[in-house]
N, C-alpha and C positions, 0 to 999 in steps of 0.2 A: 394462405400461409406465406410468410415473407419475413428473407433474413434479413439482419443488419439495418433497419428501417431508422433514416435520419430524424425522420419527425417524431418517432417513437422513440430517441434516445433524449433526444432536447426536450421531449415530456416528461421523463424521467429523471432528468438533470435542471429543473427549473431554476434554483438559487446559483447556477453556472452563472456569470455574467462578462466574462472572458472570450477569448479566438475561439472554437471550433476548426476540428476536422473536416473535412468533408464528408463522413460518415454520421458527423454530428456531436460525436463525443467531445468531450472538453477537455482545450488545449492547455493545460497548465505547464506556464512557462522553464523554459530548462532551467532557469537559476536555481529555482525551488527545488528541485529536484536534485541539484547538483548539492544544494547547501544541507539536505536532507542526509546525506552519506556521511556529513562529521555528525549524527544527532543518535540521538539510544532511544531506543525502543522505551524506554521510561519517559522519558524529554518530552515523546511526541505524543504518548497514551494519556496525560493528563490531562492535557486542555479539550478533547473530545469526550473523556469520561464526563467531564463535569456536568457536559451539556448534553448528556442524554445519551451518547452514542456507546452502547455496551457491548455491542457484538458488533468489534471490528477484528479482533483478533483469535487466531486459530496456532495453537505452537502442536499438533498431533502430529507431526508430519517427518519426514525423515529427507535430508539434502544431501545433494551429487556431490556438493564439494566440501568437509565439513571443516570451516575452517570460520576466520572473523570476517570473511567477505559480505557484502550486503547487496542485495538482488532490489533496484529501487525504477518504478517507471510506470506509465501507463494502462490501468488496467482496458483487454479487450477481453468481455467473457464471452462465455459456451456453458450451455446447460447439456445433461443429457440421461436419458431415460434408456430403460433397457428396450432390448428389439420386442418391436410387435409388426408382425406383415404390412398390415394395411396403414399401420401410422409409419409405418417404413415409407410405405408409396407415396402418400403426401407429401412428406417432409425433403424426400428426396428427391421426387421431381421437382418442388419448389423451387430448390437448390442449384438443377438443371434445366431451369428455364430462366433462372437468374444470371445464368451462363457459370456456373459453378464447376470444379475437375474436380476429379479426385474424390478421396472419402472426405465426411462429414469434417474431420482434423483439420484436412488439407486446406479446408476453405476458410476455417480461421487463419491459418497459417500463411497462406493467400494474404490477406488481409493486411498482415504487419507493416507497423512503420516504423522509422528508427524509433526511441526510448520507449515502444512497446512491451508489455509482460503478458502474456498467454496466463488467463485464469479459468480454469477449466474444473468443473461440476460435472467430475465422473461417475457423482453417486458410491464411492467408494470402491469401483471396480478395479481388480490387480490382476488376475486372470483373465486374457485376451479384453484386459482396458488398460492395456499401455498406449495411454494419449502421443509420448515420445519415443523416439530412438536415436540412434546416428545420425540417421540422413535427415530427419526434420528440426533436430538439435539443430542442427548446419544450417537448414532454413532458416531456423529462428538467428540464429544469433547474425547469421550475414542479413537480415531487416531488420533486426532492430537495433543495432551495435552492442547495445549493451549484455544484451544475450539471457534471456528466461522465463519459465514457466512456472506454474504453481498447478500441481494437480493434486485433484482428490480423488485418486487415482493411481493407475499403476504406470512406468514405465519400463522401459526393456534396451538393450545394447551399452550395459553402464562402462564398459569399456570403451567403448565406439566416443560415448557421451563426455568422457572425463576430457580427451583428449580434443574436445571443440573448445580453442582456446575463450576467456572470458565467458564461456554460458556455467550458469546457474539454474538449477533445479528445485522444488520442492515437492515431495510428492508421498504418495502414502504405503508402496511399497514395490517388488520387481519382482516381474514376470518375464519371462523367456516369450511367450505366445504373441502373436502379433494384434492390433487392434481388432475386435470380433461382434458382432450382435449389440450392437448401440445407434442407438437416435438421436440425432442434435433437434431439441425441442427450441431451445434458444441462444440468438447469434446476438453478444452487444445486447445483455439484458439484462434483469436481476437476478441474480441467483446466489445460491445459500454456498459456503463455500466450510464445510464443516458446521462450525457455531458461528461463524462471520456471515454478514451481508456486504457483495460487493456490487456494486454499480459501473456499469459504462465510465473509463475516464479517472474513476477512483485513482489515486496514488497507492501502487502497491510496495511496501518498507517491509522487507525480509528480512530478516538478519539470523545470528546465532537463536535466537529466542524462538522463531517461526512466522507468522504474514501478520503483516497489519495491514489493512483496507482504510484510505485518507479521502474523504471526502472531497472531491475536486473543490468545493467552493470555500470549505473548511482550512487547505493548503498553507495560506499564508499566514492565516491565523496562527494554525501548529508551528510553522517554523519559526513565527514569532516568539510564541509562547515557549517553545522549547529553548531557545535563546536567551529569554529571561531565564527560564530557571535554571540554566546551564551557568548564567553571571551570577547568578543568585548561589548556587553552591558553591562558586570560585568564594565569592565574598562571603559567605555565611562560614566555610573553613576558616577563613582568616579570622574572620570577629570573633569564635569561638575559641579558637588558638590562641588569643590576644588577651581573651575572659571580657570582651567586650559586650558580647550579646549570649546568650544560654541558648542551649538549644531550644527549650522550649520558645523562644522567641524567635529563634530562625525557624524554626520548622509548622510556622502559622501559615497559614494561606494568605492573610491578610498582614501586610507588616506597617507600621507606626508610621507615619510622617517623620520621625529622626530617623528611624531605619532607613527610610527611603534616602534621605537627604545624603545618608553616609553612605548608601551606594552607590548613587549617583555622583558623589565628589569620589569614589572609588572609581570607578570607570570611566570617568575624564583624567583619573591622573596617574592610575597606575597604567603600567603596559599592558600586563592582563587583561585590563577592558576595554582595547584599542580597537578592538574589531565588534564589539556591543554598543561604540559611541552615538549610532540611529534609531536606537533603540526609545521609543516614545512609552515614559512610564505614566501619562496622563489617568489613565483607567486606574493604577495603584494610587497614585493619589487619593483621586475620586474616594474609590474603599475607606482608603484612610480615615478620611473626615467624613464620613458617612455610613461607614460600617460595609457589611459584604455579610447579606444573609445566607450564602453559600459557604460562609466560615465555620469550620467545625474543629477550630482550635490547634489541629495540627494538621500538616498537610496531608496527602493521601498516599 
């Protein structure tokens, strides 16, 4: 038994081809992450739905601060099972000859590094499964700056919690009792996170709506894709507005080679698309003159 194992995460992270950690997880770089914070939960859900990824996101859950703030960074997960004696004794000496403190929590907590997000597989526990409090709020957010967790699970001190300035929560409900009879079965591995899969490294996008889980290697794809469609509805309002194009024409998956052509002289020369002008529409083309058998007439 052995937590946090490097070569077991970079086996699980294959299509990773980026920095690494030291622990192995994949380092997706801050830009993305920072460009991530102007994008919606819409923007970024499309370009992974198409391609198979259905169970990324999980909105059951209830947040420390409820407001339009967004919780965005590196997933480190934690699985865990209820208490049993003897898988007690393995897993936790494991943990103590790894040179591990503290309870099972602590040693993920241990772990953080700055743009870190705590994803934690409490199995639903809310009674004595308060993953956080106070004082490890205060952990969390003075390692990873940006400050949060996601549990499925309970938390506890929400006063204590409100007042750690910049941390963010998601979690599934609050207990008074302190953490009680639980097993960390897996550090830095896969596990189910409600109806989501997250991975070692994933990009975790909270917001108003609840978790989204971003495939580290997927990343720049999303932020791409979410950028086009983001100029795509700037300009698609206008043409519409204008009685230039219908909606049934902006709202295809696949648009026309004039479509394309008007919004590319759109975002070279309005202001509006002065920050989309790197935007490489090569692949719309392609569609264009070729079709896109993933077309199903209006977008999704």
């Amino acid at each position: 038994m052995r937590y946090n194992v490097r070569e077991e995460i970079i086996a699980l992270t294959p299509e990773w081809k980026g920095e690494r950690f030291p622990d192995g997880r994949p380092r997706v770089p801050d830009h993305y992450l920072e460009a991530l914070r102007g994008m919606t939960l819409e923007e970024i859900w499309k370009p992974l739905f198409v391609k198979g990824y259905d169970n990324q996101f999980e909105g059951k859950l209830k947040r420390l601060h409820d407001d339009e703030r967004k919780l965005i960074g590196r997933a480190v997960t934690a699985a865990f099972v209820p208490t049993r004696p003897d898988l007690h004794e393995v897993c936790f000496h494991a943990g103590m000859a790894e040179g591990r403190k503290g309870n099972y929590n602590q040693w993920v907590i241990d772990s953080l590094v700055e743009g870190d997000v705590v994803v934690a597989d409490m199995y639903d526990k809310i009674y004595k499964g308060t993953f956080v409090g106070g004082n490890l709020a205060t952990a969390i957010q003075t390692k990873t700056k940006t400050g949060g967790a996601v549990i499925w699970g309970g938390v506890r001190d929400m006063e204590q919690m409100r007042k750690v300035e910049g941390f963010q929560a998601y979690y599934r409900g609050i207990d008074p009792t302190p953490i009680r009879d639980f097993i960390m079965t897996g550090f830095n591995t896969v596990i189910r996170f409600g109806n989501a899969v997250c991975l070692p490294g994933d990009i975790v996008f909270a917001d108003y709506s609840g978790v989204f889980f971003i495939p580290s290697h997927e990343v720049e794809e999303v932020v791409n894709g979410a950028a086009k469609t983001h100029i795509k509805d700037i300009f698609g309002f206008e043409m519409i507005t204008q009685n230039v194009f219908t909606t049934a024409q902006i709202d295809r998956n696949t648009w026309t080679e004039e479509m394309l052509n008007q919004l590319v002289a759109f975002i070279a020369n309005d202001p509006q698309g002065s920050e989309y002008r790197e935007l490489d529409w090569s692949n719309e083309y392609d569609l264009a003159r070729h079709g896109d058998p993933n077309d199903t007439q209006t977008a999704l």
